[in-house]
C-alpha positions in Angstrom: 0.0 0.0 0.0 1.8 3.4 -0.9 1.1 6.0 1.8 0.9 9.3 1.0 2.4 10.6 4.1 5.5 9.8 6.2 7.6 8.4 3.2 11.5 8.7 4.8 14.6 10.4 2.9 12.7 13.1 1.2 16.4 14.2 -0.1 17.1 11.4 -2.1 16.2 10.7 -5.6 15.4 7.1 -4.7 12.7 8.5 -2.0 11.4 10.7 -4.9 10.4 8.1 -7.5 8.9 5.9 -5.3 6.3 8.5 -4.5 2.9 8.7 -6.1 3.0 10.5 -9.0 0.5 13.1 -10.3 0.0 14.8 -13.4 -1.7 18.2 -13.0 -3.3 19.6 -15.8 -4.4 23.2 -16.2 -3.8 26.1 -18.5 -4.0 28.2 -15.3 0.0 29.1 -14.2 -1.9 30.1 -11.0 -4.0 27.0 -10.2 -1.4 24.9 -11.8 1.1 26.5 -8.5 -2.3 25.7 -6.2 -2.8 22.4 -6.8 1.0 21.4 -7.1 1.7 23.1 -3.9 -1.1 21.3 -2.3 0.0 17.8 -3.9 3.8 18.2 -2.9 2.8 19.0 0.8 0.8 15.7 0.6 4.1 13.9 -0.6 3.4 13.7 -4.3 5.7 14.2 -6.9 4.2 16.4 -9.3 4.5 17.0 -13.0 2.5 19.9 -14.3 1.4 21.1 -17.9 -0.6 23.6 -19.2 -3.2 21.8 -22.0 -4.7 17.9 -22.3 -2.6 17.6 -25.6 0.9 18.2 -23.4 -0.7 15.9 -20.5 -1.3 13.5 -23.6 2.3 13.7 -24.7 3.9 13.5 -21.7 1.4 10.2 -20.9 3.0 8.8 -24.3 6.5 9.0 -22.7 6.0 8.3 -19.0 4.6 4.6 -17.9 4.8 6.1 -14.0 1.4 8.5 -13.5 -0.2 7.1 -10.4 -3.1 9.6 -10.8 -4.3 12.5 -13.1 -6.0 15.7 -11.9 -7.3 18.1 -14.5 -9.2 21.5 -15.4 -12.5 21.0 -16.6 -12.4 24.2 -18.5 -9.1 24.3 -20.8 -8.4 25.6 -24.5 -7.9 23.2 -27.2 -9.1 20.5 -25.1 -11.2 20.0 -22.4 -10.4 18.5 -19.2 -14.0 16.5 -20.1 -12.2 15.3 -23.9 -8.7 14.2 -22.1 -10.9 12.3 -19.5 -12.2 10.3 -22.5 -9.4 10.3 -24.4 -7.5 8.3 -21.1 -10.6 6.1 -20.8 -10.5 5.0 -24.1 -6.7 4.2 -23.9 -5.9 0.6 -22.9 -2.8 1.6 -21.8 -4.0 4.5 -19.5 -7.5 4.1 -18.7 -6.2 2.8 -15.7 -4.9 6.0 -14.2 -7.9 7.5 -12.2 -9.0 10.9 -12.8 -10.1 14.0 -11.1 -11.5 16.7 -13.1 -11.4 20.5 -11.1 -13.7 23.3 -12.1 -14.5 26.4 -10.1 -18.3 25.9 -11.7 -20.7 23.6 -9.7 -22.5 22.4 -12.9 -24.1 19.0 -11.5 -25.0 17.8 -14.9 -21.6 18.5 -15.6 -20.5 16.9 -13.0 -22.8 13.4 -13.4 -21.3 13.6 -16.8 -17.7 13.3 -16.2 -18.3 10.5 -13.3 -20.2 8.4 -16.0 -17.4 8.3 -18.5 -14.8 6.9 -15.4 -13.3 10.3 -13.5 -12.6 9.2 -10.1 -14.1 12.1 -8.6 -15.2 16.0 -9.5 -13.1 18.6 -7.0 -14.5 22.6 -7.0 -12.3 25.3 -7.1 -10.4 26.4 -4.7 -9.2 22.8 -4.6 -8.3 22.2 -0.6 -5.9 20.5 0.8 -8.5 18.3 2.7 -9.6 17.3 -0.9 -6.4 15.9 -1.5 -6.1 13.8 1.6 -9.3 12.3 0.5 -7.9 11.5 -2.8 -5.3 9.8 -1.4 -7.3 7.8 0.8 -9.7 6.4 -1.6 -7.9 6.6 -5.2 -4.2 5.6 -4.0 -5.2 2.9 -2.0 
């Protein structure tokens, strides 16, 4: 069971990799910082991007996501379409995935749960919202 909390040797690079790793996605520079601080101070290791194409690319090249956490609301593509596009993947559709927005839509909402996210998270994203993430999606 991976623990998100209370992993030793935070200085090494050995103690790095073996924590979970999550891909943030949001076209945001400020919520992108928000959520990433939040992750790290929850021992995650964090890669962040800016659109669901770079989140797709960067998915293409790196087997190690533990989790994906995305913008509802993005240019180009929508947090919604790269929720999909993961699902669809047999290679990724593993990865669970949380979709942020800062606009309580529920039919929004019921939308993205039926096509597999792992849960729906409203703006300002907390860092009690992350502890619950870790406790039910990185079991």
């Amino acid at each position: 069971m991976m623990s998100c909390k209370g992993l030793g040797g935070e200085g090494s690079a050995a103690a790095a990799a073996a924590l979970p790793h999550v891909l943030a996605v949001d076209d945001s520079s400020v919520d992108r910082a928000v959520i990433s601080g939040i992750l790290r101070s929850s021992k995650f290791r964090v890669t962040a991007v800016d659109s669901g194409k770079r989140a797709l690319e960067l998915l293409g090249s790196e087997a190690n996501v533990s989790m994906i956490i995305t913008d509802y609301w993005m240019p180009e593509m929508t947090g919604y379409e790269l929720l999909k596009k993961v699902k669809e993947s047999s290679k990724l559709k593993g990865i669970p995935v949380v979709i942020m927005s800062s606009e309580n839509v529920p039919t929004r909402i019921t939308r993205c749960m039926e096509e597999g996210a792992e849960d729906f998270l409203l703006k300002p994203v907390q860092p009690s919202d992350v502890s619950r993430l870790c406790n039910r999606v990185l079991r």
